[in-house]
C-alpha positions as CSV (number, residue, x, y, z in Angstrom):
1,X,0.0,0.0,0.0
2,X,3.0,2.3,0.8
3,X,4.5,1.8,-2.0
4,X,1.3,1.9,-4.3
5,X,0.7,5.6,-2.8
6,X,4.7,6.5,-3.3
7,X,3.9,5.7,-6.8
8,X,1.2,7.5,-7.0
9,X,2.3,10.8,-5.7
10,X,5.9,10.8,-7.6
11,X,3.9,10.3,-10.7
12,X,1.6,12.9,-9.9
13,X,4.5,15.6,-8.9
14,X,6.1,14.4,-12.5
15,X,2.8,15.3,-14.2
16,X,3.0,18.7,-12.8
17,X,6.4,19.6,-13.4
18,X,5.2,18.4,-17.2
19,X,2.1,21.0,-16.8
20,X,4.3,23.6,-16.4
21,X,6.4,23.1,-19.3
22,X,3.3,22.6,-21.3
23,X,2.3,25.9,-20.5
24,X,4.9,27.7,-20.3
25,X,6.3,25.9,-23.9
26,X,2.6,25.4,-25.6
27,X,3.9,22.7,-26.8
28,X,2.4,18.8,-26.4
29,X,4.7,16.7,-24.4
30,X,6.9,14.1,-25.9
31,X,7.3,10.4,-24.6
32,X,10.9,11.7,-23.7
33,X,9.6,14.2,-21.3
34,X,7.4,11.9,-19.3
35,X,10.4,10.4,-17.9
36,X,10.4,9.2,-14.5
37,X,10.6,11.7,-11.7
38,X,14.1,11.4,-11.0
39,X,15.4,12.0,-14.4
40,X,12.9,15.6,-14.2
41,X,14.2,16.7,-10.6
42,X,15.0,19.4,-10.3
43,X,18.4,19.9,-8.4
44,X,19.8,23.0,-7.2
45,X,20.9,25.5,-4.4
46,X,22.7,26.0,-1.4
47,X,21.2,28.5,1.3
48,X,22.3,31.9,0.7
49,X,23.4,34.5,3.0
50,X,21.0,37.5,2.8
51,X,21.5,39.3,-0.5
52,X,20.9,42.7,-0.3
53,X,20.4,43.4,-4.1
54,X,17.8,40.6,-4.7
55,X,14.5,41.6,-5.2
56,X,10.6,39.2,-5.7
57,X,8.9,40.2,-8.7
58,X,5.6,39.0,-7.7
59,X,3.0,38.6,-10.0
60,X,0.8,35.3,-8.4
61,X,1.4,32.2,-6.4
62,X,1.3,29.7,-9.3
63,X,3.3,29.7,-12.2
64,X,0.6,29.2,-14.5
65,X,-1.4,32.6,-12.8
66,X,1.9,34.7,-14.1
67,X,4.1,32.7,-10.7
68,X,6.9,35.4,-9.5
69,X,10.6,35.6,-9.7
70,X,13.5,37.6,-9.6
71,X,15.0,41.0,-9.9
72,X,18.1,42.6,-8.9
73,X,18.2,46.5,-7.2
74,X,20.3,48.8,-9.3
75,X,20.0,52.2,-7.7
76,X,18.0,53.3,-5.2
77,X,14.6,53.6,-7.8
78,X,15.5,50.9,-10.4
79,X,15.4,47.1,-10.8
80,X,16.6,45.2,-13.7
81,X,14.7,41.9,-14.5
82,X,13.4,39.8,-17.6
83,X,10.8,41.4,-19.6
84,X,9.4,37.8,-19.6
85,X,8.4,37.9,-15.7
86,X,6.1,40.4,-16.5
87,X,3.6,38.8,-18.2
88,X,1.2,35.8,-16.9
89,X,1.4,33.9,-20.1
90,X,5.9,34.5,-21.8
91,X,5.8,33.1,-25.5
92,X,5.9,36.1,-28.0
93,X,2.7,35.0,-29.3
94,X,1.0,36.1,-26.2
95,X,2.7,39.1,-25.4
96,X,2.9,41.0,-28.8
97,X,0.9,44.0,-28.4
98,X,0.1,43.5,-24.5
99,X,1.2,45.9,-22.1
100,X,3.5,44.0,-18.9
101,X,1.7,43.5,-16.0
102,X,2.5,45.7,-12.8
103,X,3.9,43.4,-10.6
104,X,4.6,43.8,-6.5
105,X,8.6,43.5,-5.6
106,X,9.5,42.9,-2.4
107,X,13.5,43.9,-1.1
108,X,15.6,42.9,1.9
109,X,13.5,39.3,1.9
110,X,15.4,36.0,3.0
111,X,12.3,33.7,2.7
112,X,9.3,33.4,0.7
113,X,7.4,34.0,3.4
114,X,8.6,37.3,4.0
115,X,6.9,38.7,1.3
116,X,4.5,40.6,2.9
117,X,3.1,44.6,3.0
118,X,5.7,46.2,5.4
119,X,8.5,44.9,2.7
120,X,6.5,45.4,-0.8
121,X,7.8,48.8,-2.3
122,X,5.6,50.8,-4.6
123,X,6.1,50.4,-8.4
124,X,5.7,54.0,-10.6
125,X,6.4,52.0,-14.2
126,X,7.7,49.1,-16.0
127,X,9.6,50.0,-19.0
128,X,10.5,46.6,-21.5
129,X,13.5,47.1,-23.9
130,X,12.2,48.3,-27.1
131,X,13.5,45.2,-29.0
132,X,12.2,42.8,-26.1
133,X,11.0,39.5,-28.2
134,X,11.0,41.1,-31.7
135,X,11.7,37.8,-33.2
136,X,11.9,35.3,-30.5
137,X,11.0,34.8,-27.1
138,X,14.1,35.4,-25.5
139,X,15.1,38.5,-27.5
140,X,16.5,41.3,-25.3
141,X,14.4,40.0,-22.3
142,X,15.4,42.6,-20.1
143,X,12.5,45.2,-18.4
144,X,13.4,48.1,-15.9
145,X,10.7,48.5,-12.7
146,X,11.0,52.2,-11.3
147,X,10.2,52.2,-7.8
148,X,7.2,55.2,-6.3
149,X,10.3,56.3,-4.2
150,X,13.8,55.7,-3.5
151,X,15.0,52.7,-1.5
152,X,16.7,53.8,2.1
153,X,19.6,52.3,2.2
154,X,20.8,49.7,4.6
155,X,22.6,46.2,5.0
156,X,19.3,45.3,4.3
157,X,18.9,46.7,0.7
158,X,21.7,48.1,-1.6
159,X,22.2,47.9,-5.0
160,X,24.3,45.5,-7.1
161,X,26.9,47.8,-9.4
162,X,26.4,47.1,-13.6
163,X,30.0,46.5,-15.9
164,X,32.1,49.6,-15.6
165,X,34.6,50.0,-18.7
166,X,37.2,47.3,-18.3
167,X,35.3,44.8,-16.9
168,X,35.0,41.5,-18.8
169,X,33.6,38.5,-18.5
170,X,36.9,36.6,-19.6
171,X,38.9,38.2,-16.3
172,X,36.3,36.9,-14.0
173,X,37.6,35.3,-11.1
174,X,37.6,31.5,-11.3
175,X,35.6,31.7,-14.9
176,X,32.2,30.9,-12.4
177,X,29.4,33.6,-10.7
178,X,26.8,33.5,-8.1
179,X,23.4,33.3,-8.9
180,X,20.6,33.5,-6.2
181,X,16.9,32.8,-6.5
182,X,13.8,31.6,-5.2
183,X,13.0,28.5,-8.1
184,X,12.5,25.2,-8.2
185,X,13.9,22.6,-6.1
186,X,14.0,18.8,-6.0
187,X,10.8,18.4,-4.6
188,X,9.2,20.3,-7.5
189,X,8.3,23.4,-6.0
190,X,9.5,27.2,-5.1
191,X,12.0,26.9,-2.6
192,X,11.1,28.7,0.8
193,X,14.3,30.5,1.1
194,X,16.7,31.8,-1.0
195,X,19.0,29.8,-2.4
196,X,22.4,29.9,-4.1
197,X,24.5,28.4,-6.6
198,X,28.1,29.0,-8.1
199,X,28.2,28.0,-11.7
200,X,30.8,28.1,-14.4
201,X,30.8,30.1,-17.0
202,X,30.2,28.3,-20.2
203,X,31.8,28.3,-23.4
204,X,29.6,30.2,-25.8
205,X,30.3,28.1,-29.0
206,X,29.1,25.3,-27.5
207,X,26.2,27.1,-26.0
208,X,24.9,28.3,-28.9
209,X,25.4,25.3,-30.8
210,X,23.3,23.4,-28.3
211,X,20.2,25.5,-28.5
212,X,20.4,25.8,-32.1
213,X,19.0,22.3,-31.9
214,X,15.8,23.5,-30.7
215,X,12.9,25.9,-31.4
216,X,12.3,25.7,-27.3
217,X,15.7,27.1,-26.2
218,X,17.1,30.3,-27.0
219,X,18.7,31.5,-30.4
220,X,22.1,32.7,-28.4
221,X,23.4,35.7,-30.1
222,X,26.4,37.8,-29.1
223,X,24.1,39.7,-26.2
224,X,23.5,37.0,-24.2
225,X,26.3,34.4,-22.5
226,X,25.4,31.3,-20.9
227,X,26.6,29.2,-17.8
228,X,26.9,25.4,-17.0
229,X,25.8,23.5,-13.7
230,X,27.5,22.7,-11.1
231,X,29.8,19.4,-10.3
232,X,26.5,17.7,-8.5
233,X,24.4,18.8,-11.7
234,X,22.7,21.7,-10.0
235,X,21.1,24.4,-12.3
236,X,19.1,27.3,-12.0
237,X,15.2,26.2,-12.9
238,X,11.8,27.7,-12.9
239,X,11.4,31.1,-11.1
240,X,14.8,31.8,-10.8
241,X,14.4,34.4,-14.0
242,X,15.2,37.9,-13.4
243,X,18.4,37.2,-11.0
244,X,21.3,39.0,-11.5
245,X,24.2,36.5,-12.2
246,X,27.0,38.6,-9.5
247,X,30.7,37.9,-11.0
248,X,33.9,39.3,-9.1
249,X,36.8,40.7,-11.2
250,X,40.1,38.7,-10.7
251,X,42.5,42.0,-11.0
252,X,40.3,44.7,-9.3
253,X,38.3,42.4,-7.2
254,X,35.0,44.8,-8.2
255,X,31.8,42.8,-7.8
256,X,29.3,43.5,-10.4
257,X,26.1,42.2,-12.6
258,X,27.3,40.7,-15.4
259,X,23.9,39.5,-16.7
260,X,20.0,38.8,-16.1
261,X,18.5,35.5,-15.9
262,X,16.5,34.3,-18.8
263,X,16.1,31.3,-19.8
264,X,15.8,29.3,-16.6
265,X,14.4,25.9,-18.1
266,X,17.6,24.1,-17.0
267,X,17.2,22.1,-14.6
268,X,18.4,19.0,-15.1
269,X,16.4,18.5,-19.2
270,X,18.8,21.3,-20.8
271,X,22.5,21.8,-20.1
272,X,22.8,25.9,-20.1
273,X,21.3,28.7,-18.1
274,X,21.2,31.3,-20.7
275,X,21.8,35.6,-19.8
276,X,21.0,38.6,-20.8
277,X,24.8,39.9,-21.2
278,X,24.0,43.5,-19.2
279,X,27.5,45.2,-20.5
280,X,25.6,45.0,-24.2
281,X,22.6,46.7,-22.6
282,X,23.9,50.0,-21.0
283,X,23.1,52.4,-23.5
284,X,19.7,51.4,-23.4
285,X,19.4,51.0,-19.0
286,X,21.3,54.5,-18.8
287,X,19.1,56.4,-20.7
288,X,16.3,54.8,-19.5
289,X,17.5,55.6,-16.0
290,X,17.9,59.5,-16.7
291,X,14.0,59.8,-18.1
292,X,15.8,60.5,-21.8
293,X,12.5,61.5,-24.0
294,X,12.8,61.2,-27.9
295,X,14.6,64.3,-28.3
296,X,16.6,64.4,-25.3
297,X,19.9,63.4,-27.5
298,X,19.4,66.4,-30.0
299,X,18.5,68.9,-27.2
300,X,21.8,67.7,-25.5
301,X,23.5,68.0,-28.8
302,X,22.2,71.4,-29.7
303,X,23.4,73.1,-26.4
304,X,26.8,71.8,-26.3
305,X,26.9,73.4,-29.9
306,X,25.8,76.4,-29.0
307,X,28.0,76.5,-25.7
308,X,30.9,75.7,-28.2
309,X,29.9,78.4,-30.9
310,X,30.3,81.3,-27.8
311,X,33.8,80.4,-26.8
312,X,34.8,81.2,-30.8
């Protein structure tokens, strides 16, 4: 009888993790996907120690109401996440021509349960990047949340720094980074507390010739890098989008965001967690992050010019 119930509930638990996928692939299973259970866990994460630049994107419990998932605190008004955590359903199909949804974010959190009123902070906007999905579904997935107010600062809650000029990802210490999240563990659901893992970084080649096999992963193109699992074949899985992947420069020993969490399907069925490489994006996060407008480039232009002309 035992047994007959273990059954039961491990094939259950498979069926949802398969659910999931389903929905968040629309695509029908194959008879390689229904595996059993412990081919499909999904393995990953050490505790973490509080992480002051982490940040909840909350848009529902479950995954298939919109779920919630990571961010990472930039300044004291701006988080950087993927554009795809803002939407209940992800594929380009059901996003094109939908404005995101306005999630709740929650900062200075440990544990899921933390995520409560006195530590949700007010949202003014979510701005996707203008090419976000233009051909594929993980096209420049990156979104900016501005917060109602600035952040106080605190041990609690600081921001993560972005690339500075010099930084690169081929002088990061140890070739690995840290990423930290709230996604699925090996009992198939969003862990409690945050978690951590240290991952290599992965060769991109191989990377991109491995998802070139298939419609379902990323196309990875030279704004995105990827990294491996660990020695006990942990990855980065469901929910865990949106986290900043924090890398540590071998010469200056400057700690920075080297890249934003998108495609999280890892777990143990793919081989590479794939990024949003942030140093690509900065043109596009700084002007965002000084309220540029459309002509704000020419009307800078046009009084340096004219402040020139006088000198003469």
């Amino acid at each position: 009888m035992w047994f007959s119930q273990t059954v039961l509930l491990l094939a259950a638990c498979a069926c949802l993790a398969d659910e999931v996928l389903t929905e968040e692939m629309n695509q029908p299973l194959s008879a390689s996907r229904l595996a059993s259970p412990r081919s499909r866990r999904m393995v990953g994460g050490t505790l973490a120690p509080h992480v002051p630049w982490q940040v909840m994107v909350y848009i529902a419990d479950r995954m298939l109401d919109g779920g919630s998932a990571g961010g990472a605190l930039i300044s004291d008004r701006w988080i950087l996440t993927a554009g795809r955590n803002l939407f209940v359903r992800k594929s380009r199909q059901d996003t094109q021509g939908k404005d995101p949804v306005i999630p709740k974010v929650y900062l200075g959190i440990h544990g899921r349960s933390q995520a409560v009123a006195s530590k949700e902070v007010a949202v003014e906007k979510v701005v996707l990047h203008p090419g976000f999905q233009n051909s594929s579904d993980w096209e420049n997935d990156l979104a900016l949340i501005q917060l109602k107010e600035p952040v106080l600062m605190s041990d609690k809650v600081t921001p993560i720094p972005l690339p500075e000029r010099g930084h690169d990802l081929a002088d990061t210490l140890g070739g690995t980074g840290v990423i930290t999240g709230w996604g699925w563990g090996i009992h198939l659901t969003l862990a409690t507390s945050l978690k951590h893992l240290v991952v290599p970084l992965a060769n991109h080649t191989e990377c991109k010739a491995e998802y070139d096999l298939t419609e379902r992963t990323p196309a990875v193109d030279d704004h995105m890098f990827c990294t491996g699992s660990t020695r006990y074949e942990e990855n980065v899985c469901f929910g865990d989008a949106g986290g900043a992947l924090a890398v540590k420069d071998a010469a200056t020993g400057d700690i920075y965001a080297a890249g934003i969490l998108s495609f999280d399907k890892s777990c143990q069925t793919y081989k590479y967690g794939v990024y949003m490489k942030i140093s690509s994006y900065l043109p596009w996060i700084h002007s965002v992050i000084r309220g540029d407008r459309e002509k704000s480039s020419a009307l800078r232009s046009d009084a340096m010019s004219k402040m020139y002309s006088l000198q003469q």
